[in-house]
Each structure stands twice: as C-alpha cells, then as structure tokens.
C-alpha positions, -999 to +999 in steps of 0.1 A: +403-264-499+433-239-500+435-241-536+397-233-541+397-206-514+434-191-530+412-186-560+382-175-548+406-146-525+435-139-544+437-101-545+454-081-574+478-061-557+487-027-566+516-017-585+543+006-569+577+017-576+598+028-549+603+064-546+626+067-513+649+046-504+638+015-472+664+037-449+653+014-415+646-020-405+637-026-370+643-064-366+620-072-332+592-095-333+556-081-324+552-078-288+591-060-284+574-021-285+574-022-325+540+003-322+562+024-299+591+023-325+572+034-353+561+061-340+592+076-325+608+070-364+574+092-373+583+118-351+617+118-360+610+126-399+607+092-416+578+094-438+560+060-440+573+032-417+556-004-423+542-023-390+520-055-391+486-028-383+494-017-418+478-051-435+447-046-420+441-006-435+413-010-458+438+004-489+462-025-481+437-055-482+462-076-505+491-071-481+492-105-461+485-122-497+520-108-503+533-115-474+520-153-479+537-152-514+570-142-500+571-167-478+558-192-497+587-179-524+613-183-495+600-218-484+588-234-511+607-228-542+621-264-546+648-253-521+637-264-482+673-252-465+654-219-468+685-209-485+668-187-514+673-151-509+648-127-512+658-092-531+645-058-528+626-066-560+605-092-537+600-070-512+585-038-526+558-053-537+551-053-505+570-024-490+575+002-521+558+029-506+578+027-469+609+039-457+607+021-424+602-014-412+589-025-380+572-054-364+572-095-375+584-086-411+614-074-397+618-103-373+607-135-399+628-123-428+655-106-410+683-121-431+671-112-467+663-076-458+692-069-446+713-082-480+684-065-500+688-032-484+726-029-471+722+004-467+694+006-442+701+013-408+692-018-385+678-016-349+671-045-329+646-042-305+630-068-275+617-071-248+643-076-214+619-099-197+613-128-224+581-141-199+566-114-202+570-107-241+558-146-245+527-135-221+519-104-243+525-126-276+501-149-265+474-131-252+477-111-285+478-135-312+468-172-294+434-162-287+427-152-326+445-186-332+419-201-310+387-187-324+367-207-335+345-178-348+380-165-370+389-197-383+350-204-397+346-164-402+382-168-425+363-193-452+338-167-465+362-131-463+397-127-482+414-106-457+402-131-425+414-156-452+446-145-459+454-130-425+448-165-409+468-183-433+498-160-430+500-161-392+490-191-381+501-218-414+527-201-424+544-173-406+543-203-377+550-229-398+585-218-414+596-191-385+625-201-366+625-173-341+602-156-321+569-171-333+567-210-334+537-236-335+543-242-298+542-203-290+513-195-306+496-225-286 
C-alpha cells in the first residue's frame, strides 16, 4: 500500500540554494517551548527560523516528504547502526531558505546537523518538569495518532499522507530520544 500511495503522493519539491548561512539550531523536541523559541530568534533579527508548523504552510506541502526521505536516507541506506551521516547538502533541501532550526528536526537529527553546520550556534532547550512535557507531548500528538478519522482521511490527501507517515512510522519508529512508539501511545 505504501508503495502505491508513495506514488500516487510523492510531491516535486522545489529547488533552493542556500543564500544565508543555517546560523542556529535549537536541539529540543516539540513540547520544550520551540514556538516560544522561534519567535524570540524572530525578534532578535534572524530572518527565517524552521519549526515543525512550517510543513503544514500551504507553500511547503512537500516538506514532510523530505523529511521522510531524510530519514529514510539516515535509516535505511543498507547501514542500520544509523551510522550514515547526513550533510548540509541533505538538509537544504529541506532547510535552504532558513537560518534557524527549532522544534523535532532539531531534536531527531541532532547529531548530523551539528557536523553539517559546525558553525551554528546550538541551544538546547526542555522542559524542567519531564511529566509534564510527556503530558503536553501526548495530548498534542497521541490523539492525531489515535484518529481514526486521520489515519483513513491520510489514504486519499498527500500532506495527511505524508504527515502521518513521518510522525507516527517513522519519526517514531527510528527516534531514540524524545519521541518513541511507547510515547506516542
């Protein structure tokens, strides 16, 4: 079924070349004030910071396709250690037009941004109170996972499609942090 509906939704996504250097990369997972931090680095002068909101902007419909083929690059390129490194040449296809990073990209590929972009400045941000980020994760993203209106809605519209296959197959599936099959459940 994947491989009909991967046809049926794959999205060509646009070309860019990046223009200004990716000069932050806030590292929390969703839940850990990422919203909050993205705008504070919009206030402070960065021009285009990246959160997870971003993929679901009309203009950026092929955005969790890319984020699929990262990971699927990352996890299933003949090397399961998860050893492969991704470059920056992986990443702006995703991320050319930004300057700023918050939110789960930060969080699930971590490692590789950082040696892609050594000269980014890195914050890490959570939560204090690890309940109550688990509580907020939850109620944020479990109840999509649950529905069953999103999972039958997901067969007939790419981005439901894609956006359902990133988070909850494969974000889930190859994350070793913050977001696990048994904390999305």
């Amino acid at each position: 079924m994947d491989y009909i509906l991967e046809r049926i939704y794959h999205n060509s996504p646009p070309s860019h070349t990046r223009t200004r250097p990716l000069e932050v990369i806030c590292v929390g997972p969703s839940r850990s004030g990422t919203e909050s931090l993205r705008a504070a680095l919009l206030e402070i002068g960065y021009h285009n910071v990246y959160h997870g909101w971003e993929a679901l902007k009309h203009t950026n419909e092929a955005d969790f396709e890319l984020h699929s083929q990262l990971l699927r690059k990352k996890y299933r390129s003949g090397d399961s250690s998860g050893k492969v490194r991704l470059t920056a040449e992986d990443f702006d296809t995703l991320l050319a037009r930004y300057d700023g990073l918050t939110d789960m990209d930060g969080a699930v590929f971590a490692a590789d941004l950082l040696e892609a972009y050594p000269n980014a400045k890195i914050i890490m941000n959570y939560r204090k109170d690890l309940n109550a980020w688990h509580k907020s994760f939850v109620e944020t993203f479990g109840a999509l996972g649950s529905s069953w209106m999103f999972w039958f809605m997901s067969h007939f519209e790419a981005q439901l499609y894609w956006s359902r296959r990133f988070i909850f197959r494969e974000m889930s599936k190859y994350s070793e942090g913050p977001v696990s099959r048994k904390t999305i459940r």
